[in-house]
Structure formats: structure tokens, C-alpha cells
C-alpha positions as CSV (number, residue, x, y, z in Angstrom):
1,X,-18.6,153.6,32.5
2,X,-19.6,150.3,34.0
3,X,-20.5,151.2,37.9
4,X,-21.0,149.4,41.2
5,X,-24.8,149.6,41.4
6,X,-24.5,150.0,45.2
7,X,-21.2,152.3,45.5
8,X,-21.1,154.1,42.2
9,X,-17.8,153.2,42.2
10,X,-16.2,152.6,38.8
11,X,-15.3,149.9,37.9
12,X,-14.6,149.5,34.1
13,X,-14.7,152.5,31.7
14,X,-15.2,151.7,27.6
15,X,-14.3,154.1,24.7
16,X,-16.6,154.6,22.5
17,X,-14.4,156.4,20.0
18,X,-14.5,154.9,16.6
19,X,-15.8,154.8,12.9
20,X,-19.1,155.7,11.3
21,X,-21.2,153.3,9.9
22,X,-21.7,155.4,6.9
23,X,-19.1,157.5,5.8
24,X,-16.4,155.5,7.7
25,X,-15.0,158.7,9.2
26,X,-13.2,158.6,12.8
27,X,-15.5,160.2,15.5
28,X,-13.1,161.2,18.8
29,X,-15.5,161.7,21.0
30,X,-18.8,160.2,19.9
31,X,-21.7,160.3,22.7
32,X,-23.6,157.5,24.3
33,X,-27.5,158.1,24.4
34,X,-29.9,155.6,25.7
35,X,-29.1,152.8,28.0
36,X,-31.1,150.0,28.5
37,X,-31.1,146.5,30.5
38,X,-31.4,143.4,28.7
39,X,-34.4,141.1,29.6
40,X,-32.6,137.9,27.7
41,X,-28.8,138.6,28.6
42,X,-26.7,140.1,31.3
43,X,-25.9,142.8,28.9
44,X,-26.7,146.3,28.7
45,X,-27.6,148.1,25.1
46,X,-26.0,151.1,24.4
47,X,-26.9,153.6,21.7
48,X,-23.3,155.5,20.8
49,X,-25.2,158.7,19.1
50,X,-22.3,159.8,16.5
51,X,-21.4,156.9,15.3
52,X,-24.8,154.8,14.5
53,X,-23.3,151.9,16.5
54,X,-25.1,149.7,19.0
55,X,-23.2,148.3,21.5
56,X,-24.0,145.4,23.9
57,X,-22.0,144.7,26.8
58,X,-21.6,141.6,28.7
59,X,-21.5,142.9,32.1
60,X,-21.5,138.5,33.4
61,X,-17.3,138.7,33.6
62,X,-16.2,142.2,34.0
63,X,-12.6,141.8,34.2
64,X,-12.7,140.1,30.4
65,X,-15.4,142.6,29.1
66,X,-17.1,141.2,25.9
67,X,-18.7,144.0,23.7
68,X,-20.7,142.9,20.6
69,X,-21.3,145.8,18.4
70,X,-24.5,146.3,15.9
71,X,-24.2,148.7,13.1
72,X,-27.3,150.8,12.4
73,X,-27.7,154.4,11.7
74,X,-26.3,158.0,12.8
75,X,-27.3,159.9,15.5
76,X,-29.0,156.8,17.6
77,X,-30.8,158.6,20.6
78,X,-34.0,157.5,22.7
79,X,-35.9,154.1,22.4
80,X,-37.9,151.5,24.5
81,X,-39.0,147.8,24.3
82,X,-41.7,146.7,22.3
83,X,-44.2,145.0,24.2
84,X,-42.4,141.5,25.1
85,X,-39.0,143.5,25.7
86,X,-37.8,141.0,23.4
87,X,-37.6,143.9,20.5
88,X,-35.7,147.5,21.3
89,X,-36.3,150.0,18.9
90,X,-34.6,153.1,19.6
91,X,-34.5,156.1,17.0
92,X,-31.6,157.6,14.9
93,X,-33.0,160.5,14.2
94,X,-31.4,162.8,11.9
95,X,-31.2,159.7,9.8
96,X,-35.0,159.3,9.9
97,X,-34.7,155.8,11.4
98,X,-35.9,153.7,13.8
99,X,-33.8,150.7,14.3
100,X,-35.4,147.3,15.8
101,X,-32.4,145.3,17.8
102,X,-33.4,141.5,18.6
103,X,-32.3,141.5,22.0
104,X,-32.5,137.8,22.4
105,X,-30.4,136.6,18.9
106,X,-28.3,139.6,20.0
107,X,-28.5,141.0,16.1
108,X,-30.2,143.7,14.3
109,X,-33.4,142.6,13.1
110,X,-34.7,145.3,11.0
111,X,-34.7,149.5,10.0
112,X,-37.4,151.3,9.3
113,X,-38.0,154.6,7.7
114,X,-40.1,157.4,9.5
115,X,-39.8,161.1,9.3
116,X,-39.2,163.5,10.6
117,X,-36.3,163.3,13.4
118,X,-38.1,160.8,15.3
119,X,-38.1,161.2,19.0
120,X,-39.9,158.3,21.0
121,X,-39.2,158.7,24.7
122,X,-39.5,155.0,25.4
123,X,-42.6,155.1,22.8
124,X,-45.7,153.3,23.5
125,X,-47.3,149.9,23.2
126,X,-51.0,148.8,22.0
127,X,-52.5,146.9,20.2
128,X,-54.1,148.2,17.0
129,X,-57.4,146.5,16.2
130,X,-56.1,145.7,12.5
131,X,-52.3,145.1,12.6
132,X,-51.9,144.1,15.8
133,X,-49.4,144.9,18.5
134,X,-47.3,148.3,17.5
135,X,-45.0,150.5,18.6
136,X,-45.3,154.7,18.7
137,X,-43.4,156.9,17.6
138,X,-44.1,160.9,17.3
139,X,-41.2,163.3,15.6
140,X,-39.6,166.5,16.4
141,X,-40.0,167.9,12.3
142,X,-43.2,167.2,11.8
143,X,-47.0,166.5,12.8
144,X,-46.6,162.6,12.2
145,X,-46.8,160.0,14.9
146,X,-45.5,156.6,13.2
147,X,-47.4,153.0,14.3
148,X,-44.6,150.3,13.6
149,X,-46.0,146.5,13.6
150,X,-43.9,144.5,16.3
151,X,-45.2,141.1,16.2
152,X,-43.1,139.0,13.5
153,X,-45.3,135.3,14.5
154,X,-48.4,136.4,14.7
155,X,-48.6,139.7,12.2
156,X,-45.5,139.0,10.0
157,X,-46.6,141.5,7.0
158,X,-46.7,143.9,9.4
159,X,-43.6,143.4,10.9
160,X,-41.2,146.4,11.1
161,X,-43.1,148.0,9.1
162,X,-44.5,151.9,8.7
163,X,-48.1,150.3,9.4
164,X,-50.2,153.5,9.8
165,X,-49.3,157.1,10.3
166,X,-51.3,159.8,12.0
167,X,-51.4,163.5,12.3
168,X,-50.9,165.3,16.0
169,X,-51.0,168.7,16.8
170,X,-47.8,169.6,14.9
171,X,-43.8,169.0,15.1
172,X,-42.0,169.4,18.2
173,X,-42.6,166.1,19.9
174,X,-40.3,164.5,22.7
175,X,-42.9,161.9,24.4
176,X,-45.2,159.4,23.4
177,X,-47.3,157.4,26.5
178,X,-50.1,154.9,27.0
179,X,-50.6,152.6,29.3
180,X,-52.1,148.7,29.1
181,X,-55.2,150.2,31.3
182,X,-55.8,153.0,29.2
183,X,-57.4,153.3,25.9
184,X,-55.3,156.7,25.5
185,X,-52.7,157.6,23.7
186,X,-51.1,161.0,25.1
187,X,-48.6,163.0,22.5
188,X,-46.5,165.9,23.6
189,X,-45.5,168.9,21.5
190,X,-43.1,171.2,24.0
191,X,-40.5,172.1,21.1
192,X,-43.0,173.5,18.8
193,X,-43.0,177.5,18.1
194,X,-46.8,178.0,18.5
195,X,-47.6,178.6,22.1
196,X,-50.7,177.0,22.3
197,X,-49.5,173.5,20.9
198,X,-46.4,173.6,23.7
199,X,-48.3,174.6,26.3
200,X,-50.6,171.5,25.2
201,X,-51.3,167.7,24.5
202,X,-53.1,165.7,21.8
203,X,-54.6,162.3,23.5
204,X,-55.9,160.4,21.0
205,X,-58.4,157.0,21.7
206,X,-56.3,154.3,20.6
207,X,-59.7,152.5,19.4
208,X,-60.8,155.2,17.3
209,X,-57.9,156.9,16.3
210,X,-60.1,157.8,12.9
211,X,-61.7,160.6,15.2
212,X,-59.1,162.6,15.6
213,X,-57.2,163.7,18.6
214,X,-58.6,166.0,21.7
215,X,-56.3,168.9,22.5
216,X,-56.0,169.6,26.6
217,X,-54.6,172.4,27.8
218,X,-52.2,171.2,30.3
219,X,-50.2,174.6,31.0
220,X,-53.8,176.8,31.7
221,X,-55.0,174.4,34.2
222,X,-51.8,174.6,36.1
223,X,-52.7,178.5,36.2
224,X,-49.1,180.1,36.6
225,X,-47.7,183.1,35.7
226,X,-45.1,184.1,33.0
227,X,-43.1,181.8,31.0
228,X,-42.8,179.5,28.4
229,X,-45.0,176.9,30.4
230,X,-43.8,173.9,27.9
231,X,-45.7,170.8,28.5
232,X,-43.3,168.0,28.6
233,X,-43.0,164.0,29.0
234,X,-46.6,162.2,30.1
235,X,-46.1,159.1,32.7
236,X,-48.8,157.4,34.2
237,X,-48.7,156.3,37.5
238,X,-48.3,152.1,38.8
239,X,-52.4,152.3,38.5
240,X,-52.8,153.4,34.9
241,X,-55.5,156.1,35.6
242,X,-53.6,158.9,36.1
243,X,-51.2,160.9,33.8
244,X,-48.6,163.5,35.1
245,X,-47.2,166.2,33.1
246,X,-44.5,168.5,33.8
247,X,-45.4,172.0,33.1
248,X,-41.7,174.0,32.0
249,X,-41.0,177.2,32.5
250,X,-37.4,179.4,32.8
251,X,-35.1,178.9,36.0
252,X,-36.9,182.3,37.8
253,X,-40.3,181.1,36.3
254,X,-42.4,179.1,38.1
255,X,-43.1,175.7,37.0
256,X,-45.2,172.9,37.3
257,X,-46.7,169.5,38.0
258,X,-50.6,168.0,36.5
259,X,-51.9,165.4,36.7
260,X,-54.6,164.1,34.6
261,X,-57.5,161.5,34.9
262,X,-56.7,159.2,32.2
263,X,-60.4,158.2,32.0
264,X,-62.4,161.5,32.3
265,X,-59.5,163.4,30.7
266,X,-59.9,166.2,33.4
């Protein structure tokens, strides 16, 4: 549904029923996941889950809508901009993909293998002192957090490419997040089935990442009192030396807010 970003009011509405890109089955009533802005085109990206289709809508002539649509993988759901928001790569992740979607040529530029069920958030952006920039992804089936090269010009070997994988805490992950301040990289784990890693973060130094990750306990130091206490979703604030975590609990549990210094870690 295309909206009047003042009103709210409708003002065109799109299927999105249609064919798989696989098995060439007919969905009904496929989803739509992530929604982003182009920063080339008046378009937005849109990730239809079911289907594995990208969509991207000219929103310059409303009344003659022009949709161009990207085939990529099943169940599309979260992704962000690499760090010139040229690039998107957004995860399908029962398919174990991330897909990379030139935003500029308007085409599909590459798809990369990752495991397991990858789940990005928006993922993160640094620069890795031996393949250069990449983007993060961690994964709800397992411990891995996947590095993906992002620079084609400078760094074309590594270019949408599996570049380095690390271990975190365990499965379970829904959010990556660093900031260009920070030398952090901050890993949640709120779906895994061991307390202690939910109701924890990993945060990793992104110029040693060799050492290892530091575990914080994120749901003590908001001292509540019964529930699942899931720590969920890092952000940093406009400064980049602060990190905020929601602390989860059930709807008659109390829940949370911490906030982090990025530098000290405290």
C-alpha cells in the first residue's frame, strides 16, 4: 500500500500474489517484509517473503505505477544498506541466503550462501583490516556471524563473498549493530534456549576480532524481577557512544531499557 506520507491516506494498493521463484507454485497471499527507500531512484524496495521476489516501485508517477521485479530466494525478510547505500542486502532465510540488490543498475547483483537462517536487522558496516569494507550478518540456527565483502572497485575478490566467519555466543540471533565511532561490534542472542545467552550480548572489537567476544549481562544490570528478560535489538544513539538495549519480558512482567557506554562497555 502506497500511502500519503502526511495523511496516511491510501492512495495506491499493489498485490503481491504471484509465483515462486523456485518451484513456480502460486502463493495467494504472500507477505511483504522489509521496506526500504532508494538512495539512487524514487523507488522503494520491497522484500515479498513467500515468494523470493524483490520488488521495486516507482513511486515518481503514481497513477501509471511502474514495478520492476528481481527474482532472488524464498522467504526474503530483514536487510540494510551496505555502507554507500548503493548495495541492499537483505536475507532469505530459510533459504540460507543473503541477496545483494544493486540499487543503482536496478538489478540483482549477487547471492551469497550463509547459514543458518540468517537474520541481520539492518546488519552492520566496518571495515575489516584485511578485506576491507563488509557487511554483518548473525543467524537464528546457529553461533555464526557471516562478514560479506561489499566493495566490488576496490576489493573485487572479496566481493559478495563469505569473507570470514566468526563464532558468537550461540544461535538465536535477531540484531547485529556497530557504529562508524565505535570499534564494537554488539551481537544479540534473545531466541536462544539458554537463559544466560538471552538474557545477554557478545560485543566483539572489530580490530581484534581474533580475541574473542566479551559477554555482558544486559538483563542483571537492569535488576528486574521475573521473566524471560530477553535482550533484544542494540542501537546506538546520533553520538555513537552509547548502546541501548531493550530488556523483554511477558505482558505482566516488567521490562526494560540499558543503555551501555560503547567505550567502557559499562
Amino acid at each position: 500500500v502506497i500511502m500519503d506520507g502526511a495523511t496516511l491516506e491510501p492512495l495506491k494498493i499493489v498485490s503481491t500474489r504471484g509465483m515462486t521463484v523456485d518451484t513456480q507454485e502460486y502463493h495467494p497471499e504472500p507477505r511483504v517484509a522489509a521496506i526500504v527507500a532508494s538512495h539512487q531512484h524514487p523507488e522503494f524496495i520491497v522484500n515479498v517473503k513467500e515468494t523470493g521476489r524483490i520488488l521495486l516501485v516507482d513511486y515518481s508517477d503514481i497513477d501509471n505505477l511502474s514495478v520492476t521485479t528481481i527474482n532472488a530466494a524464498r522467504f526474503l525478510h530483514d536487510g540494510g544498506w551496505d555502507s554507500t547505500k548503493r548495495y541492499f542486502l537483505t536475507a532469505a532465510n530459510k533459504s540460507d541466503k543473503v541477496a545483494v540488490v544493486d540499487s543503482k543498475e536496478r538489478k540483482l547483483a549477487a547471492m551469497v550462501d550463509v547459514d543458518k537462517i540468517p537474520h541481520p536487522g539492518r546488519g552492520a558496516n566496518f571495515v575489516h583490516p584485511e578485506y576491507g569494507p563488509v557487511w554483518v550478518t548473525s543467524a537464528l540456527g546457529n553461533s555464526k556471524i557471516t562478514m560479506i565483502g561489499t566493495d566490488p572497485e576496490e576489493h573485487p575478490e572479496q566481493a559478495w563473498k563469505a569473507v570470514r566467519v566468526i563464532e558468537g555466543q550461540g544461535g538465536g540471533s535477531l540484531f547485529v549493530k556497530t557504529h562508524p565511532k565505535s570499534s564494537n561490534l554488539w551481537v544479540d542472542t534473545p531466541l536462544n534456549p539458554e537463559t544466560e545467552i538471552s538474557q545477554s550480548v557478545a560485543v566483539f572489537d572489530i580490530n581484534d576480532l581474533d580475541a574473542g567476544f566479551e559477554v555482558l549481562p544486559i538483563a542483571e544490570w537492569a535488576d528486574l524481577g521475573e521473566g524471560p528478560k530477553r535482550v533484544v535489538h542494540p542501537e546506538f544513539n546520533k553520538a555513537g557512544d552509547e548502546v541501548w538495549f531493550s530488556v523483554w519480558s511477558g505482558k505482566e512482567e516488567e521490562s526494560a531499557i540499558v543503555i551501555v557506554d560503547d567505550k567502557t562497555r559499562k
